[in-house]
Each structure stands twice: as C-alpha cells, then as structure tokens.
C-alpha positions in Angstrom: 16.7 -44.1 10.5 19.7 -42.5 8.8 17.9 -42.0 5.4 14.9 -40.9 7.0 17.6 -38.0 8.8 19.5 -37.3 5.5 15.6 -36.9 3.4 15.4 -34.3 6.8 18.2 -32.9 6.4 18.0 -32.2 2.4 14.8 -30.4 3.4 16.0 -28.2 5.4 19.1 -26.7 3.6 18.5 -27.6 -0.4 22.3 -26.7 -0.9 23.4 -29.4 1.4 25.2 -32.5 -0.2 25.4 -35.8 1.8 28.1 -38.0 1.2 26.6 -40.8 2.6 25.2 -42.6 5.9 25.4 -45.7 7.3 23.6 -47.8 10.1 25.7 -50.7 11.4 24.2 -53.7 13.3 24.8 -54.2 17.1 28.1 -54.8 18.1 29.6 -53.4 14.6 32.4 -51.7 16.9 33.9 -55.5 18.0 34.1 -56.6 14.9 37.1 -55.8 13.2 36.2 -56.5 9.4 33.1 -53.8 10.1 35.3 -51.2 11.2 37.6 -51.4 8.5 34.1 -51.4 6.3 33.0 -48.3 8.3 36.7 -46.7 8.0 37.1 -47.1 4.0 33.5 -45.9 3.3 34.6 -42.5 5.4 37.9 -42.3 3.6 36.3 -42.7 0.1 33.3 -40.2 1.1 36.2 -37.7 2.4 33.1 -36.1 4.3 33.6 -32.1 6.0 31.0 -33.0 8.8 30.2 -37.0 10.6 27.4 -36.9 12.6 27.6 -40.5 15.1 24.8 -41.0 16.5 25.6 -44.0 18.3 25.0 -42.6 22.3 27.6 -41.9 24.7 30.1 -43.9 25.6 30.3 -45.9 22.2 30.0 -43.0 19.8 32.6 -41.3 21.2 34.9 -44.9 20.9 34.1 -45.1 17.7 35.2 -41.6 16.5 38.5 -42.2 18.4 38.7 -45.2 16.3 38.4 -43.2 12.6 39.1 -39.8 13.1 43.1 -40.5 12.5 41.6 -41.2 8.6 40.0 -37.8 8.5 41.9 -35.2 9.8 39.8 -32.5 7.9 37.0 -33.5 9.3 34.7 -32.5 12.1 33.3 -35.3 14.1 30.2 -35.0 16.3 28.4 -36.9 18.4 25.0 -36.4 18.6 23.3 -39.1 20.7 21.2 -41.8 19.7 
C-alpha cells in the first residue's frame, strides 16, 4: 500500500522526493524494539512532511510518540 501511494504520488508532482515509507505489522505501536525501528528510520530520513496513515485514535498516538525526534517536521494524519 505505501509504495503503491509514493509510485502515486511521484506521478503527480515529478519534483517530489520521498524519503521513504514504511508499513508496520499490527500492533507495531506495543512493541517497543518497532518503535525505536520506526523512530531511527524518521531521524535518518530527516523527512519535511509524514503522512500516518494509521486511522484515528492510533495515528495520532503514534505521532505523539516521534514527533519530539522531528521538530522540523510536519506530521499528518491522514486516515487509513
């Protein structure tokens, strides 16, 4: 699902540069070792924009949990 949005997105605006995506298995947000995963694949990235698409109430959990590495960046949630 999130290559099929980035191939999408690249269509759409040429210019654009994605940094990366990721689509963790179910229940990635209680497992600790798959957060940090998550956390130092954002921080290496150092992304402008994260779309979570992750459906409300988890996605907006999970960018309280990462946003602290990223203050540059513009977290949104954007539903599943």
């Amino acid at each position: 699902m999130g290559e099929r949005a980035a191939e999408a997105m690249q269509a759409n605006y040429p210019g654009l540069r994605i940094a990366g995506w990721h689509s963790p298995p179910f229940g990635f947000e209680d497992d600790p070792a798959a957060m940090e995963a998550i956390r130092a694949a954002l921080r290496s990235a150092e992304p402008d924009v994260v779309y979570v698409a992750l459906g409300f109430p988890k996605q907006e959990r999970v960018i309280r949990l990462v946003r602290g590495d990223l203050p540059q960046a513009w977290f949104l949630g954007v539903g599943v």
